[in-house]
Every structure is written in C-alpha cells, then in structure tokens.
C-alpha positions in Angstrom: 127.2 68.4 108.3 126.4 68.5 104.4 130.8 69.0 103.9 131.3 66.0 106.2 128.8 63.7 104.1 130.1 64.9 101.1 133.8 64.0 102.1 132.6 60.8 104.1 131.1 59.4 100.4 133.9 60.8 98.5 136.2 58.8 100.7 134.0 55.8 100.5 134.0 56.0 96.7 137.7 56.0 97.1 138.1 53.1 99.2 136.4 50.9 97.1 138.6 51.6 94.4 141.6 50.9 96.3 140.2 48.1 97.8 139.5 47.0 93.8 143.0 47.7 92.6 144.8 46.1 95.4 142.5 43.1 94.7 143.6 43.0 91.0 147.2 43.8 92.0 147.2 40.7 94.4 145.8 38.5 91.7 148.5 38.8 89.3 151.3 39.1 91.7 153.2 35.3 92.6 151.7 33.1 95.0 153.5 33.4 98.6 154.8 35.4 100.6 158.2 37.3 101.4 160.0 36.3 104.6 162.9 39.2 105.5 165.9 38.1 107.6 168.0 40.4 109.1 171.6 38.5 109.7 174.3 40.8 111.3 172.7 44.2 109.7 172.2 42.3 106.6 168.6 42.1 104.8 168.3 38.4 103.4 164.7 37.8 101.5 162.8 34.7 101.4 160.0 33.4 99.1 157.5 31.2 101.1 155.6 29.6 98.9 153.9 26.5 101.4 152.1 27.1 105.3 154.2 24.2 106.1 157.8 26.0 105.2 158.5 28.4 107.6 162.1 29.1 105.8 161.1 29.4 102.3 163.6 29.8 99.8 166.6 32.3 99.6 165.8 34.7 97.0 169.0 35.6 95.3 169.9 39.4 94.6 169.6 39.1 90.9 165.9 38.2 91.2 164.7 40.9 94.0 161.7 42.0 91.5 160.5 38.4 93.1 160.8 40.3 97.0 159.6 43.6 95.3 156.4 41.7 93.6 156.0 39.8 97.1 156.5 42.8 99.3 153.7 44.4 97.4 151.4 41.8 98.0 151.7 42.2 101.6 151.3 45.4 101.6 148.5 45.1 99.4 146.7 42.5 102.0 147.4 44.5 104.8 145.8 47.8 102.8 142.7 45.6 102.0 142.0 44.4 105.7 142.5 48.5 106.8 140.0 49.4 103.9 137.6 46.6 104.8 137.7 47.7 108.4 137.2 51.6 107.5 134.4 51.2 105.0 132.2 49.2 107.8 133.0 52.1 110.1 131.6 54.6 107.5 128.9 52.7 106.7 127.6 52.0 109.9 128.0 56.3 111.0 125.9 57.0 107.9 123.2 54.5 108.4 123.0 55.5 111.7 122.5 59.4 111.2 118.4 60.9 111.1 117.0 61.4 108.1 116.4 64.9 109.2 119.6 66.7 110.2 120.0 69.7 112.8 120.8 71.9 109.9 118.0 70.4 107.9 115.1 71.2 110.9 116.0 75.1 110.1 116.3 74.3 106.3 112.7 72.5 106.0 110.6 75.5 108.0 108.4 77.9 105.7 109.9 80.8 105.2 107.5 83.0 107.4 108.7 80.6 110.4 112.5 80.6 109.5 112.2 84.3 109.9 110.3 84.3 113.2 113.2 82.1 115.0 116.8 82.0 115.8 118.4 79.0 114.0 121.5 77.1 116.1 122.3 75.2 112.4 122.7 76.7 109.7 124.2 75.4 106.1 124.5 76.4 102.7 122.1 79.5 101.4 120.4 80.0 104.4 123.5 80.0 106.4 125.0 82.6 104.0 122.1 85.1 104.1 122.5 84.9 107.4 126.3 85.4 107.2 125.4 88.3 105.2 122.7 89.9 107.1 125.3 90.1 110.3 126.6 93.8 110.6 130.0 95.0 110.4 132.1 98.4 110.6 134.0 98.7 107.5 137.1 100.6 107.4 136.7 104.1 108.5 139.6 105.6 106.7 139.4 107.1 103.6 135.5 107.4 102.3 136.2 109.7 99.8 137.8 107.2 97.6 135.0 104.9 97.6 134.0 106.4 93.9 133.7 103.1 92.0 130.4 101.3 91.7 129.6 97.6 91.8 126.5 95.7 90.6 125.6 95.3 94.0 124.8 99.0 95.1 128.0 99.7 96.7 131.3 102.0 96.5 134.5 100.3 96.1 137.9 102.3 96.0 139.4 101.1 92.5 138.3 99.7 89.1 139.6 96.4 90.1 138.3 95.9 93.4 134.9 96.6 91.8 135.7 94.1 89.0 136.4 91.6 91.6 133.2 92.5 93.3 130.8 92.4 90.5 133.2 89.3 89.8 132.2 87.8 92.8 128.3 88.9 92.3 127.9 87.6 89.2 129.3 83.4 90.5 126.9 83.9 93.5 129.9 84.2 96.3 129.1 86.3 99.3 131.4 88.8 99.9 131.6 91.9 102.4 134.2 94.9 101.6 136.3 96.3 103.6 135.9 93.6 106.4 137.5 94.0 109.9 139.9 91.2 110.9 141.2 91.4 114.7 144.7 91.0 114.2 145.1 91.4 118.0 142.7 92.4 120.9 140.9 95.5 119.9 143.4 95.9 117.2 142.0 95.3 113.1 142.9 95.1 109.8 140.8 95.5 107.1 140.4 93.2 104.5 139.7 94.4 100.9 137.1 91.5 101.4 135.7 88.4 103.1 134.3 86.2 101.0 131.8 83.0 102.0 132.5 79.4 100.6 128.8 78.1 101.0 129.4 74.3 101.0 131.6 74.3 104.4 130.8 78.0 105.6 134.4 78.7 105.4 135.8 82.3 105.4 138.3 83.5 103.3 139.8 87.0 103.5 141.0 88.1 99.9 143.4 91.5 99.6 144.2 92.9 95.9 148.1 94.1 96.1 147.1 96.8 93.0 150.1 99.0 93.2 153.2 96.9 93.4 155.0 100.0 91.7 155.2 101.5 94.4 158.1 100.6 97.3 155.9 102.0 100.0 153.0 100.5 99.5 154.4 97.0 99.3 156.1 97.5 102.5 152.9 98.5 103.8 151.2 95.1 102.6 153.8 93.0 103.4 153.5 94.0 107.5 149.5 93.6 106.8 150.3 89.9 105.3 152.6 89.4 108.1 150.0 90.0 111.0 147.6 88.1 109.3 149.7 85.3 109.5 150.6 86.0 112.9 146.3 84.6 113.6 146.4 82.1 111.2 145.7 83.3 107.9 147.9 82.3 105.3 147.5 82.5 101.5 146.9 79.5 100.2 144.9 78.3 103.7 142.5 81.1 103.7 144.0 84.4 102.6 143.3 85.0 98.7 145.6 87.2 96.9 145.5 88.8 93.8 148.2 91.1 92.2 149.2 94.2 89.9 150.9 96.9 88.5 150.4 99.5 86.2 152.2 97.9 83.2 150.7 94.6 84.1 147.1 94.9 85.2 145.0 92.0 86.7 143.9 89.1 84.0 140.1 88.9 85.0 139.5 86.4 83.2 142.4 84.0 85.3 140.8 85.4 88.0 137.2 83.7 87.6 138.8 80.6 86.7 140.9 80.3 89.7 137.9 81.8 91.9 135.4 79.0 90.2 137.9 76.7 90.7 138.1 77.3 94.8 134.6 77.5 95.1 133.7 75.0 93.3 132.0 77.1 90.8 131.3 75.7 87.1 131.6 78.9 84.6 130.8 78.9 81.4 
C-alpha cells in the first residue's frame, strides 16, 4: 500500500505540472482554433478565429507553424480536461482511505504482540524480517567451497560473492544465498542470491557470471539465464547481473552505485 501512495502522489505532483505547462503553453499560443479538411485525401487547415465562423480561414502552406501552434493548443485543452478529470479521481481515493492501513494495524502493535500473531499485511522492515526469517534449502552441491566469510556469519563460495554480500549488508538490503528458484515443477535453480527491495517487497534474483574465461562455464550460465527467462525473470525486470574475468575483475565500487541506485539507497 505504502508503493501505491508513494506513486499515486508522485503522479499527482506530475499532473499538476502538466496541467501548469499546458496552461502557460495555451496562453501564449494564438487565439482560435484549427479546423482540418480532408478534400479527396488532401489535408487542408483552417484557422477559426470567431464561434460564429464555422469555416475559418484557409491557412496557406507557407504559414503551417499557424496549424502547428493551433494543433498544440488543442491538444493542450484536451490534456488539461484529462488531467483535471484524473487529479479529482486521485484525490477523492486518497481522502477516502483510513487513517490506519491494513499494513499499518501490524506495523502499530508492541513488539511483544507483533510476535505473538500472524500478520496478513506486512510492509517495509517488518515485512522483510519476516521475509528473512522464512526458511529455505540452499543449494546442496558443492559445501566444500563455501570457504569465504561475509560480515553476516555466513560462507560464500568466492571473494566476490562475499564482497557483494557484505556489499549488500552494509546498504541494509536483505539478501538470502544460494536461493532456490523453481524453474519448473519440482525442478530449481539456484540463485547466487535473492535480494529484498523493502519499499514494494519486490524480489530480485541477482547471479555473478565470475568466470567468463571459461567457454564452459558461460554455456552453463547462459541455459541457467535462459530458464529463468522461460518463468519470467529477465535482467533488467528482476534478474540482477553482474560480470567478470580474471583480467577484468568486478568494479565494486560501480557496483554500490548501481545497487543504491535500484534500491533507492543514498551512499555516501
């Protein structure tokens, strides 16, 4: 609910400046309005400048910035009656919402009550501890290489997946390693991580390619990147990717930027 307020005055705040611009546009544009005749598959424009001239006057085709000037105008009425129309419908769904939302009844409680009942809202923190608290079985294979330590407690299997972690740690993102994504019924894939975006509660999977030296292993990612997409998970939608070799190592610093910048994370 908090991500649909959020966008609903966003896009309130953005209607009023259209509606402000179109105003100012409409006021230095010429008085009238354009009439457009179409004779035998041929566009003739008219300037009609009085309620009582329904013709109006043949605009010749070395003057059409006068039917350019006048077609904006219209357009710029018709955008300012659609604006007027959506703004009241905005402002009547947001005066008419509780003060107290669903999510909020859970958010309000004491702590000692929020742990002695089941929430069916959730938002923002407490709807990512609770994302974190739910458990998973990470990937099975392969324990041994889990030698790398984050900040968090945990084993990772490289030096940059447990940058990323502690990266991911340190800006206050949840994250779980080594996630299971059903790629098909009873069938997973295992994400290098899933992380939380705590505004909207969206999920995004994030995989580091870290050996794209080696032939094999990109073939090997490129069929994983190809069932994800098969359910919906694209990069750039919700699939994160980040990318390596051995001459050319992962630019952490572009990483937190980019990662702030998703999340909606100011770094310093």
């Amino acid at each position: 609910m908090k991500a649909l307020l959020m966008f609903l005055r966003k896009r309130l705040s953005e209607l009023k400046q259209a509606e402000k611009k179109a105003c100012q546009e409409i006021s230095e544009l010429p008085v009238g309005r354009l009439r457009v005749s179409n004779q035998n598959g041929f566009l003739r424009f008219y300037h009609v400048n009085e309620k009582s001239d329904l013709r109006g006057k043949y605009i010749k085709k070395d003057n059409t910035q006068l039917a350019r000037e006048l077609a904006q105008k219209d357009y710029n009425l018709r955008l300012i009656k659609s604006i007027e129309q959506e703004k009241k419908a905005i402002e009547i769904f947001l005066k008419s919402l509780p003060k107290i939302s669903p999510e909020d009844t859970y958010t309000t409680l004491a702590p000692a009550r929020k742990e002695m009942v089941q929430a069916m809202f959730m938002e923002g923190e407490d709807y990512a501890r609770w994302w974190l608290a739910q458990p998973y079985i990470p990937n099975p294979s392969f324990p041994e290489e889990k030698i790398y330590a984050t900040k968090r407690g945990e084993f990772v299997r490289s030096k940059a997946e447990a940058m990323i972690a502690d990266s991911y740690y340190d800006m206050r993102i949840p994250y779980k390693y080594d996630y299971p994504v059903e790629v098909e019924p009873g069938r997973y894939r295992y994400a290098d991580f899933a992380t939380l975006d705590v505004r909207n509660g969206k999920v995004f999977y994030h995989e580091h390619l870290g050996r794209l030296d080696d032939p094999k292993y990109i073939y090997k990612n490129l069929q994983k990147i190809k069932e994800y997409q098969q359910i919906n998970v694209f990069s750039g939608k919700n699939l994160i990717l980040t990318l390596e070799t051995e001459e050319m190592p992962l630019d952490m610093n572009l990483f937190r930027k980019n990662t702030a910048e998703l999340f909606g994370i100011e770094i310093t």
